[in-house]
KEFI-859600 format. One record per residue (C-alpha): residue in three letters; residue number from 1; y negated, z, x. Coordinates in steps of 0.2 Angstrom, whole numbers. Layout:
+------+-----+-------+-------+-------+
| type | seq |     v |     w |     u |
+------+-----+-------+-------+-------+
|  Ala | NUM |     Y |     Z |     X |
...
+------+-----+-------+-------+-------+
// end
This chain:
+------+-----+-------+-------+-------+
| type | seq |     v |     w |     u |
+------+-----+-------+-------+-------+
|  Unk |   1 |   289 |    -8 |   -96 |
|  Unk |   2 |   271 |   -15 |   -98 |
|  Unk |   3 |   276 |   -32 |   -88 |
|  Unk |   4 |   292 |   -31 |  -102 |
|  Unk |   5 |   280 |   -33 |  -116 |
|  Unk |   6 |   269 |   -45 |  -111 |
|  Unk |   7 |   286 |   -56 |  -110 |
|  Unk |   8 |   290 |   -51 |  -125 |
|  Unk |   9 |   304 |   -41 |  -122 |
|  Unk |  10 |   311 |   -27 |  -131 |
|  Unk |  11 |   303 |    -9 |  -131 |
|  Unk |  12 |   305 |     5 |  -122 |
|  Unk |  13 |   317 |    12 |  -130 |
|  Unk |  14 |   330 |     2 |  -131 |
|  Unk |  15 |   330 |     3 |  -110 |
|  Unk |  16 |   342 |    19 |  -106 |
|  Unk |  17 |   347 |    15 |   -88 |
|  Unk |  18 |   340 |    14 |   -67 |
|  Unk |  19 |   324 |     4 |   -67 |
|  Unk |  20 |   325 |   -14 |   -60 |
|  Unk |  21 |   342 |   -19 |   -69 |
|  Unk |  22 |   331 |   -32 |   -79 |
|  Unk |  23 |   331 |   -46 |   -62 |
|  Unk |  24 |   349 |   -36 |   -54 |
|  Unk |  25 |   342 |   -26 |   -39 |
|  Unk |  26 |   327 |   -34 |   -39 |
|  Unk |  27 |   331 |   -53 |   -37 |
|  Unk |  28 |   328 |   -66 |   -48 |
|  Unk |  29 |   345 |   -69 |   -56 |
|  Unk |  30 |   354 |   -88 |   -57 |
|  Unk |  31 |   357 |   -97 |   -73 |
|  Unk |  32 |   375 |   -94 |   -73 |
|  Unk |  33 |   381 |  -112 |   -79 |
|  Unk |  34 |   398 |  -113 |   -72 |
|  Unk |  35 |   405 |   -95 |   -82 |
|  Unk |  36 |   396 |  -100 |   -97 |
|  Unk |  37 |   403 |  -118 |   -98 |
|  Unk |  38 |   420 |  -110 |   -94 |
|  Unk |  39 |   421 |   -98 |  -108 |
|  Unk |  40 |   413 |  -110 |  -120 |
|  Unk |  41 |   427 |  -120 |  -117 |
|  Unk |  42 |   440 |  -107 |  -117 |
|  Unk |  43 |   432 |  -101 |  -134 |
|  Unk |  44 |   432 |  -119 |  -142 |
|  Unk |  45 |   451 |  -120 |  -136 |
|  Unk |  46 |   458 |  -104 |  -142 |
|  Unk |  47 |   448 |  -102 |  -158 |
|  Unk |  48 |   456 |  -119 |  -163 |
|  Unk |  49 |   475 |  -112 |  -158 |
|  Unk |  50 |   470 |   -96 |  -168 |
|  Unk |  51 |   465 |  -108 |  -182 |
|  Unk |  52 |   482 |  -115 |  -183 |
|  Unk |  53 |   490 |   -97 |  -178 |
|  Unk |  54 |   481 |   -90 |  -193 |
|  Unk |  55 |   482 |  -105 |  -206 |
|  Unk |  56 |   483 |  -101 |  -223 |
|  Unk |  57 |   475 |   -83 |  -220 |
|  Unk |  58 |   459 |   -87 |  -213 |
|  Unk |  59 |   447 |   -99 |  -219 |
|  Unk |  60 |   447 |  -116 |  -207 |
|  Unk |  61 |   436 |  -122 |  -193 |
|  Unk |  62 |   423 |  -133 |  -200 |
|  Unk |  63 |   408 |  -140 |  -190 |
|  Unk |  64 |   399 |  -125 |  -195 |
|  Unk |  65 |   409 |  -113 |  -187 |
|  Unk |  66 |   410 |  -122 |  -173 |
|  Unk |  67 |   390 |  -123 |  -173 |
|  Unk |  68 |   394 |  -103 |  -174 |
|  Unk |  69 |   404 |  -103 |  -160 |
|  Unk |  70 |   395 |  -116 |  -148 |
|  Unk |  71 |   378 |  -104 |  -152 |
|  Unk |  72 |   388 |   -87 |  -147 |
|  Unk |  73 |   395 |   -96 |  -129 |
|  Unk |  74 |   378 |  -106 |  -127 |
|  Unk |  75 |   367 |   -88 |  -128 |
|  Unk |  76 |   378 |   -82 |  -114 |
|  Unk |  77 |   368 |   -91 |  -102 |
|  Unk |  78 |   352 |   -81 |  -103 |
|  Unk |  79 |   361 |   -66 |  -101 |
|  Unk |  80 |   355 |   -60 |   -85 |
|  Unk |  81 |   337 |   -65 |   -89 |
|  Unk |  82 |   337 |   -58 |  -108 |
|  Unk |  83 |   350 |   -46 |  -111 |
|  Unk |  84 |   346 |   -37 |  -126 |
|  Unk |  85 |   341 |   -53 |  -134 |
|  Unk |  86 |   359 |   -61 |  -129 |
|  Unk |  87 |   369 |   -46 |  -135 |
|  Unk |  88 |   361 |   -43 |  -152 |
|  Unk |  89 |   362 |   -64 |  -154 |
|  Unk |  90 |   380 |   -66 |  -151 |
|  Unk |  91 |   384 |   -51 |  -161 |
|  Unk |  92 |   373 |   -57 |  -176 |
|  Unk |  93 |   383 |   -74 |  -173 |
|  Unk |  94 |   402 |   -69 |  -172 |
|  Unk |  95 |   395 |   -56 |  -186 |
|  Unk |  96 |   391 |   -70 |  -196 |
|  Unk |  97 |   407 |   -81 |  -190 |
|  Unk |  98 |   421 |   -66 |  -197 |
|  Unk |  99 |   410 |   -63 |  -213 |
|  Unk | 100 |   411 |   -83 |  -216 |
|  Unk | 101 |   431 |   -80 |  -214 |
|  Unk | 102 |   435 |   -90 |  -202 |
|  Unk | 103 |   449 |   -87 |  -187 |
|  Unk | 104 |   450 |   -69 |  -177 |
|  Unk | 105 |   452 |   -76 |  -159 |
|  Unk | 106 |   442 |   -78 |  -141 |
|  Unk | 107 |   425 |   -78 |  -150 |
|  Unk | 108 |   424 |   -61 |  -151 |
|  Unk | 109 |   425 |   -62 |  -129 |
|  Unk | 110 |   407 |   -67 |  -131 |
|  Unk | 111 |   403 |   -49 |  -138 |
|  Unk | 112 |   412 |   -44 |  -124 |
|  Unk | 113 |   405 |   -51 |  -111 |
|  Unk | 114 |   385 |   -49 |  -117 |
|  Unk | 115 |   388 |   -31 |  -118 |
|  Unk | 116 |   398 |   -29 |  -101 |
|  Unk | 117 |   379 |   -40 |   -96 |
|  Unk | 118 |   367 |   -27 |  -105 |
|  Unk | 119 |   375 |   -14 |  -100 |
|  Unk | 120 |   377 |   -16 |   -83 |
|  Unk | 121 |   359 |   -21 |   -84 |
|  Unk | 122 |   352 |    -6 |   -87 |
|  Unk | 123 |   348 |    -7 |  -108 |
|  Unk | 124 |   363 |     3 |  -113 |
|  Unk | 125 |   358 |     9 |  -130 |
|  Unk | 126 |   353 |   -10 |  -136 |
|  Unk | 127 |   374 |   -14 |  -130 |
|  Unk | 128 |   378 |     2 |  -140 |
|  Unk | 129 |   369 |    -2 |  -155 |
|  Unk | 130 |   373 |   -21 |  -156 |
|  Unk | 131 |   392 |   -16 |  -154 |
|  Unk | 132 |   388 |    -6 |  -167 |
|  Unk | 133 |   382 |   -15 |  -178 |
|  Unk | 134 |   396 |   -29 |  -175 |
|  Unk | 135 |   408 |   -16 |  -180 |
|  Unk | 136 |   397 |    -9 |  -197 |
|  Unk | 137 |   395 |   -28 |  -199 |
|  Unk | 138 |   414 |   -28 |  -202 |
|  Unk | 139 |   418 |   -15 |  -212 |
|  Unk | 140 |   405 |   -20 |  -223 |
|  Unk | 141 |   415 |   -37 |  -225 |
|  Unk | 142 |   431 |   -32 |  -224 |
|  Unk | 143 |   429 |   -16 |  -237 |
|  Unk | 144 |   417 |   -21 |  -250 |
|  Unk | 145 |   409 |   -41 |  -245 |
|  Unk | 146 |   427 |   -50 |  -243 |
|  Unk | 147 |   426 |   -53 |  -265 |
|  Unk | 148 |   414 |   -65 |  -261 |
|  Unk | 149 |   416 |   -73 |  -244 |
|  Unk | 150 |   430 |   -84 |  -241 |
|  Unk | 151 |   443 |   -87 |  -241 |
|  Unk | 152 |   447 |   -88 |  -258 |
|  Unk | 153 |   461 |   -72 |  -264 |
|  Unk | 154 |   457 |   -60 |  -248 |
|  Unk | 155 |   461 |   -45 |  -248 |
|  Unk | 156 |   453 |   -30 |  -240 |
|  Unk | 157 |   456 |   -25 |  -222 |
|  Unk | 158 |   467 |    -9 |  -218 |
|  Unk | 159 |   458 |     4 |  -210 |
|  Unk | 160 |   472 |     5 |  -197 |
|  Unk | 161 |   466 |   -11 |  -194 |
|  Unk | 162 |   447 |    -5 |  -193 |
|  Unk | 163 |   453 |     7 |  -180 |
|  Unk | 164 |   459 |    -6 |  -169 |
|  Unk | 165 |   445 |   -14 |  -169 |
|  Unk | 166 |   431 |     1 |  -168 |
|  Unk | 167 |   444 |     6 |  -153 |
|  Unk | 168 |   441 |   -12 |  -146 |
|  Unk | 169 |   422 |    -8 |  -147 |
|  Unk | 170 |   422 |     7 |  -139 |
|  Unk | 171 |   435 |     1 |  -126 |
|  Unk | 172 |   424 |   -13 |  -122 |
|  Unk | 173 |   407 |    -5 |  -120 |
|  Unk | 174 |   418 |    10 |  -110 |
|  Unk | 175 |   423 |    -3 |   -97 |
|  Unk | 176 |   406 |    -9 |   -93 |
|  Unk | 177 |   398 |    10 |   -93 |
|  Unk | 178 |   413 |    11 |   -79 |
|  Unk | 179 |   407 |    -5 |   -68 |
|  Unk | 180 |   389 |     1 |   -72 |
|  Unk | 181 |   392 |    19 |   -65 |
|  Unk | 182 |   402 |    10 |   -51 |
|  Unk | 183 |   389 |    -1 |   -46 |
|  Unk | 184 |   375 |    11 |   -44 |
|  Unk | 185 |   386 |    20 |   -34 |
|  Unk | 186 |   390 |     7 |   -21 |
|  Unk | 187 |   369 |     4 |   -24 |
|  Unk | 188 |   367 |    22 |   -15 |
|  Unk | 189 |   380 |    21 |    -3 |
|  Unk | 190 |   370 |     5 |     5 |
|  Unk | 191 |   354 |    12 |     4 |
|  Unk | 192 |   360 |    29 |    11 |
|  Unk | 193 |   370 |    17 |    25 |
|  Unk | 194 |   352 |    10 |    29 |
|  Unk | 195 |   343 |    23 |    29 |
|  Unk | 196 |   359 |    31 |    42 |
|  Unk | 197 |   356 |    17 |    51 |
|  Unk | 198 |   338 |    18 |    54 |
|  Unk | 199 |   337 |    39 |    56 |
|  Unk | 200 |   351 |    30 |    70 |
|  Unk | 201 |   338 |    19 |    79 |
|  Unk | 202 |   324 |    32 |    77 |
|  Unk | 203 |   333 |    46 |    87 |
|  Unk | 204 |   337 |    34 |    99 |
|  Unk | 205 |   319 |    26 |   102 |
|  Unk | 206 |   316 |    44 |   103 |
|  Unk | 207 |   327 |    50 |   115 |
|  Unk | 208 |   323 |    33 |   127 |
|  Unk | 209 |   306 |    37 |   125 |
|  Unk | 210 |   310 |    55 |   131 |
|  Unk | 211 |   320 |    50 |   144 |
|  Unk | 212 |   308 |    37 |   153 |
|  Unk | 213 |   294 |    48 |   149 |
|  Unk | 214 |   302 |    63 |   160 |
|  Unk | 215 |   307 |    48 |   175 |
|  Unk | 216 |   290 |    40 |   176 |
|  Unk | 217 |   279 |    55 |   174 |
|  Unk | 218 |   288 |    65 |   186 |
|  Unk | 219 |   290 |    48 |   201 |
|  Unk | 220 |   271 |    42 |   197 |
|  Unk | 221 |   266 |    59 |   199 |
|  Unk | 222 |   271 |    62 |   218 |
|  Unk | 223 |   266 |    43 |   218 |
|  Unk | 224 |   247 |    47 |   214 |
|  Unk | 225 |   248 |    62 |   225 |
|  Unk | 226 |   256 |    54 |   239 |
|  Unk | 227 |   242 |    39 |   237 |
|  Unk | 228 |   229 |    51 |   237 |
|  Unk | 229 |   235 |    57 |   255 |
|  Unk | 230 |   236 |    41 |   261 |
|  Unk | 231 |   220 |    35 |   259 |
|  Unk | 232 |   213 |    52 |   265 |
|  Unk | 233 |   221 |    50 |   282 |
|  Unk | 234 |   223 |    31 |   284 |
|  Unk | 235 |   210 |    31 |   297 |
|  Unk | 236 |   212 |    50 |   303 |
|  Unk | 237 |   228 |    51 |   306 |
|  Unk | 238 |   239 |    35 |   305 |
|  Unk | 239 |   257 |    44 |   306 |
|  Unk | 240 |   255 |    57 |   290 |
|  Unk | 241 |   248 |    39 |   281 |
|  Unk | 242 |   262 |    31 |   286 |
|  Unk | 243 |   273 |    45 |   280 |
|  Unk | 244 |   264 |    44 |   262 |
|  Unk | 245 |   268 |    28 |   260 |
|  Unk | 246 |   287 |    30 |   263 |
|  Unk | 247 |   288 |    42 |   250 |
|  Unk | 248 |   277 |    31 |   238 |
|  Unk | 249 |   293 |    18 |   243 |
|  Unk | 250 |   307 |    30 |   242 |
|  Unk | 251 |   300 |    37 |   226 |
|  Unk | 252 |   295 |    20 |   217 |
|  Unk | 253 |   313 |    14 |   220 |
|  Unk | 254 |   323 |    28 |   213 |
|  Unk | 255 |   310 |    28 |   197 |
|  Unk | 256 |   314 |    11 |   196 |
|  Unk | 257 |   334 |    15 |   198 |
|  Unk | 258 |   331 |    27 |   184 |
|  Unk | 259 |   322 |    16 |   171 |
|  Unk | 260 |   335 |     3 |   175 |
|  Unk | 261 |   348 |    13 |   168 |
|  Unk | 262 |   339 |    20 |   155 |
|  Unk | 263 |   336 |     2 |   149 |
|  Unk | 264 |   356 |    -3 |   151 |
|  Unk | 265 |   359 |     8 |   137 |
|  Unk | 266 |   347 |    -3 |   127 |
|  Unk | 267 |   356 |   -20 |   134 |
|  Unk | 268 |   372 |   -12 |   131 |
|  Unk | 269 |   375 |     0 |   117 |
|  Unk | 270 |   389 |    12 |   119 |
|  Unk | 271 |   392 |     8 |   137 |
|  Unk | 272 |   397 |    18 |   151 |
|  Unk | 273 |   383 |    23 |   162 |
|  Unk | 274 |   381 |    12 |   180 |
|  Unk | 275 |   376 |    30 |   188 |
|  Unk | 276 |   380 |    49 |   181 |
|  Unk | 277 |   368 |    57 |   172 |
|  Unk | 278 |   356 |    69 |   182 |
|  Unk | 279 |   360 |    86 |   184 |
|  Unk | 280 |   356 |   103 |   191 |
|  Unk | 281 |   367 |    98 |   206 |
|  Unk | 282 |   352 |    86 |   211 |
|  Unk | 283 |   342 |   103 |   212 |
|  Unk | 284 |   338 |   101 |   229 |
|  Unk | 285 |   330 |    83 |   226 |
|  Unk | 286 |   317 |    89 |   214 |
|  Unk | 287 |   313 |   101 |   227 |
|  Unk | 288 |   310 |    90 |   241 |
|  Unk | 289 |   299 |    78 |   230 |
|  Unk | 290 |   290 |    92 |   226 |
|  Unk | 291 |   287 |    96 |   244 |
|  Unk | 292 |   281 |    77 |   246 |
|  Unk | 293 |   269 |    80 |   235 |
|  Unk | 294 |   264 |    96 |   240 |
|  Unk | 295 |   272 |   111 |   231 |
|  Unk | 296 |   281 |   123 |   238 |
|  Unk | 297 |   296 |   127 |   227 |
|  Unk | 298 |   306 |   142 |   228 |
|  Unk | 299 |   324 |   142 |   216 |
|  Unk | 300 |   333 |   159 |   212 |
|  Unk | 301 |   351 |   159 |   205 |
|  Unk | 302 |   364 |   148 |   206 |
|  Unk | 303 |   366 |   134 |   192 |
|  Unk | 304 |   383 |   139 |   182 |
|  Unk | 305 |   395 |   124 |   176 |
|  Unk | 306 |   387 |   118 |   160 |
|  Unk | 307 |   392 |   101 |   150 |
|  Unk | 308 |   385 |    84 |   153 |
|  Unk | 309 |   371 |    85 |   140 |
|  Unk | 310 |   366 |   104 |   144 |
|  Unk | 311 |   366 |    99 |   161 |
|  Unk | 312 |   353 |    82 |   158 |
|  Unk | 313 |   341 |    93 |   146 |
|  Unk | 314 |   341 |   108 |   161 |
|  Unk | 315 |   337 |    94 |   174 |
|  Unk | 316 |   325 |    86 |   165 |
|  Unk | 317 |   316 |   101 |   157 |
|  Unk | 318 |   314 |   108 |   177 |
|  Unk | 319 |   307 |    91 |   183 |
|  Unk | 320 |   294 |    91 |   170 |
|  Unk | 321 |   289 |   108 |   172 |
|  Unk | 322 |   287 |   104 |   192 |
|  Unk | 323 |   279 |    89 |   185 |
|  Unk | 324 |   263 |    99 |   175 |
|  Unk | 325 |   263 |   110 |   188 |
|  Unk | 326 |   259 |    96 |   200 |
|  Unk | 327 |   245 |    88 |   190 |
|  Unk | 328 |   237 |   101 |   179 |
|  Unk | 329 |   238 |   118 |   191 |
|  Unk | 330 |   228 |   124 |   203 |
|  Unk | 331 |   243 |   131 |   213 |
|  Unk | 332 |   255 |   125 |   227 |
|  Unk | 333 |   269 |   136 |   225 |
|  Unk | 334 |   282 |   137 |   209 |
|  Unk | 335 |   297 |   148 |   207 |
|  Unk | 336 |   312 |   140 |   199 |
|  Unk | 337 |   324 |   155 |   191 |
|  Unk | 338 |   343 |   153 |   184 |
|  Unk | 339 |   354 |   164 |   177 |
|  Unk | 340 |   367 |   164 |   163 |
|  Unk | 341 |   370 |   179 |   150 |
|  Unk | 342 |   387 |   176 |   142 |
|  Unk | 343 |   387 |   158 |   134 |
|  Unk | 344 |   368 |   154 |   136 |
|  Unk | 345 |   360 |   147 |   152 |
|  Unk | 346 |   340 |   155 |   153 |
|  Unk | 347 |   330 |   142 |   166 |
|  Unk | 348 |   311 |   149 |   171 |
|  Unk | 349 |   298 |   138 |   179 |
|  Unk | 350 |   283 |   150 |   184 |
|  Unk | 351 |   267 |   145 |   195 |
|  Unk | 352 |   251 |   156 |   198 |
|  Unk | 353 |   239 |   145 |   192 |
|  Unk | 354 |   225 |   143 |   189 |
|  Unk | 355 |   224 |   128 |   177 |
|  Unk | 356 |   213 |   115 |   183 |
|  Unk | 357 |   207 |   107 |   168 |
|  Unk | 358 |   208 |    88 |   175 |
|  Unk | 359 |   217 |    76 |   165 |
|  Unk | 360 |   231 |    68 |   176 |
|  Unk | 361 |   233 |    54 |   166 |
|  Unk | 362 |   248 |    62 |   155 |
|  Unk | 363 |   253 |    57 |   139 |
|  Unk | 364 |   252 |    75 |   132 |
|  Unk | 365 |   271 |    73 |   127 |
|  Unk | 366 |   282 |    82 |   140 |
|  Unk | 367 |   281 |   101 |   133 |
|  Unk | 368 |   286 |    90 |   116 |
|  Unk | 369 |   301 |    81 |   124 |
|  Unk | 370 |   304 |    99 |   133 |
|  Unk | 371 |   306 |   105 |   114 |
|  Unk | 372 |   317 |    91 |   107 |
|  Unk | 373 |   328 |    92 |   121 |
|  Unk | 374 |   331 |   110 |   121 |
|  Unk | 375 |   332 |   108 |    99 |
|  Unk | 376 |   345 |    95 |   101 |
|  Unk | 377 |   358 |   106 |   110 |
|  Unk | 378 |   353 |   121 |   101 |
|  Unk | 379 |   344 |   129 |   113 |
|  Unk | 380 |   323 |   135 |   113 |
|  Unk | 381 |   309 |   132 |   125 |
|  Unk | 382 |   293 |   145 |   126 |
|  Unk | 383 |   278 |   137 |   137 |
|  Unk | 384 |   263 |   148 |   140 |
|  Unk | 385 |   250 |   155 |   149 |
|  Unk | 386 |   256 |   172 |   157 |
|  Unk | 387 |   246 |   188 |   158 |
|  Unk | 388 |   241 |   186 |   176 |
|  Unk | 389 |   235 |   168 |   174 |
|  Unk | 390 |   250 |   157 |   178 |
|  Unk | 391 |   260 |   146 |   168 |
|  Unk | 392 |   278 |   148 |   164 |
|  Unk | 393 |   291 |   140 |   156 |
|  Unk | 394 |   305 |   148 |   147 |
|  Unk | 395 |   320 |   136 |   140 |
|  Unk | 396 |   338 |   146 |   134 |
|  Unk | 397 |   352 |   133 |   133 |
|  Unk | 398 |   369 |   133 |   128 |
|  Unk | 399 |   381 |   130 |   143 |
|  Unk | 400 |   395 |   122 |   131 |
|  Unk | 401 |   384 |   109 |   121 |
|  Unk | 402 |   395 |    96 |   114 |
|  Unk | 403 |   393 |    77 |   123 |
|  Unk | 404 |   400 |    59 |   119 |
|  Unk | 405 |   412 |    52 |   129 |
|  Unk | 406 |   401 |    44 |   142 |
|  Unk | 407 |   393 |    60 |   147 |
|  Unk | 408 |   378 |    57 |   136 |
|  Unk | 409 |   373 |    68 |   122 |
|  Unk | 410 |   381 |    61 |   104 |
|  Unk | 411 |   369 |    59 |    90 |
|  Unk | 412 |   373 |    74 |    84 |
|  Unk | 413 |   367 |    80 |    99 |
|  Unk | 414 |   349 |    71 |    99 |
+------+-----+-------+-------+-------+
// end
């Protein structure tokens, strides 16, 4: 309201609505020549059919009611910039144009339409307060003023009539309280679209983050180690090199394979997967790259049936437990436990330690993706060190987690 003033607009008070309404939602608002033109023409015309309509009763048009009426329609075009000054103006004019006798008619759409402006605007009690003003204006003229004012021999109004048009008042300013309410409505329902959208976008940059996160760290991992070997025995012993290196192959192509589906999804919103999704069918696999990279892997139970997004998380939470186990522990061996207790799938990674304090090169983000995958389906994950000086990994899933269509989770799910 301070920038208000120093435009010399109107105070504080007079403003009873959402902030902003002064320049609609923000943006500089257009002159709006064409409607004013129109009604301004449409007034001239109709007030001089009323004229005729009404002759004898009403006083006639002269030039200085049509000064009246060209000043009303004119002030309309500054109703987006000003509109408390444009609805007290046309008010103060037509107030002036019915005291002065002359013709009932289209003039009074000017009031009209400079409330429906300030109200949708924002200043609601300055469109209350100018209608009633026009309508106090009235009765003074029409109760007590019209033994002076012309036309000569009037008589004083009914106040039937004084209903009707205190009902016209009301009915006016009710309509635009209604388009008022209605816009703000339609106002929220973008913004909360937006922001739907973009909570939409997040997820997804989330879960893609997860997901590449889970396929590079686990390939790059038996990569690094497999590199390690290599150069050890390039020079001692030729064949296990060799040996390295086709798992270095083997494992950069299906990392590749995997980002280049997980990018798809970004090429193609919606659609179908080139390749399933992962599961705990592919159990063995993780096992055998483990074994390339040096752990010994031991699995217990048998994996139950689970959906299509209970069974991506479960994959993915094992191949980044096997993953930490490669780069931050001291052991070579890991135990891989399944069992399933009603509805519920329980999933233990466990190795024997101890931590070796190096840092791998890890992002520090897979026991966070661990959680978010396990959230989203409405399961838990507990990680920690146990008594003995291992590390375990404890993720409870639900076997019936809902999925989309294509096998992926929905975004409820993520």
């Amino acid at each position: 309201m301070d920038e208000q003033r120093a435009r010399g607009g109107p105070p504080q008070w007079w403003r009873h609505g959402p902030a902003g309404r002064d320049r609609w939602e923000g943006r500089e608002p257009r002159w709006p020549w064409r409607s004013t033109v129109l009604v301004t023409v449409f007034v001239l015309v109709g007030s001089n059919v009323a004229a005729h309509g009404q002759q004898g009763e009403r006083a006639e048009l002269d030039p200085f009611a049509r000064v009246l009426l060209v000043v009303a329609c004119g002030a309309l075009l500054w109703r987006k910039r000003h509109p408390v000054a444009v609805v007290f103006g046309t008010a103060a004019a037509v107030m002036v144009y019915l005291g002065a006798g002359y013709p009932y008619g289209p003039v009074l759409f000017t009031v009209a339409l400079a409330c429906f402006s300030a109200i949708v605007a924002g200043h609601r009690r300055a469109a209350w307060a100018a209608m009633g003003m026009l309508w106090a204006g009235h009765v003074l003229v029409a109760h007590w003023l019209f033994r002076w004012l012309p036309p000569p021999g009037d008589s004083a109004v009914s106040w039937g009539e004084e209903i009707v048009v205190a009902t016209w008042v009301v009915a006016v300013a009710a309509v635009s309280e209604l388009f008022r309410v209605r816009r703000e409505q339609w106002a929220r329902e973008r913004a909360e679209r937006a922001e739907a959208a973009r909570r939409r976008a997040d997820e997804e940059r989330l879960r893609i983050a997860r997901e590449l996160h889970d396929v590079i760290a686990h390939s790059i991992s038996v990569i690094n180690v497999q590199a390690g070997v290599g150069l050890t025995l390039l020079d001692t012993d030729p064949e296990q090199a060799r040996s390295a290196l086709t798992t270095i192959k083997d494992q950069s192509k299906e990392a590749l394979g995997e980002v280049r589906q997980v990018l798809d999804t970004l090429r193609a919103p919606g659609a179908a997967p080139r390749a399933p999704a992962p599961g705990l069918d592919r159990l063995p696999e993780l096992v055998e790259q483990a074994a390339s990279a040096g752990l010994t892997v031991d699995v217990e139970g048998k994996p139950p049936r689970l959906a299509p997004g209970a069974d991506l998380a479960a994959f993915r939470i094992v191949q980044e437990a096997l993953t930490n186990v490669v780069r931050h522990s001291g052991s070579r061996h890991a135990r891989v436990h399944l069992t399933h207790e009603g509805d519920l799938l329980r999933l233990r990674v466990d190795d024997d330690g101890p931590a070796t304090g190096a840092d791998a090169g890890g992002s520090g983000n897979g026991l966070a993706g661990m959680r978010e995958r396990a959230a989203a389906l409405g399961g838990t994950i507990e990680a920690g060190t146990r008594p003995d000086g291992g590390f375990r990994v404890l993720a409870v899933l639900p076997l019936a987690a809902s999925d989309g269509p294509s096998g992926r989770p929905t975004q409820e799910d993520r």
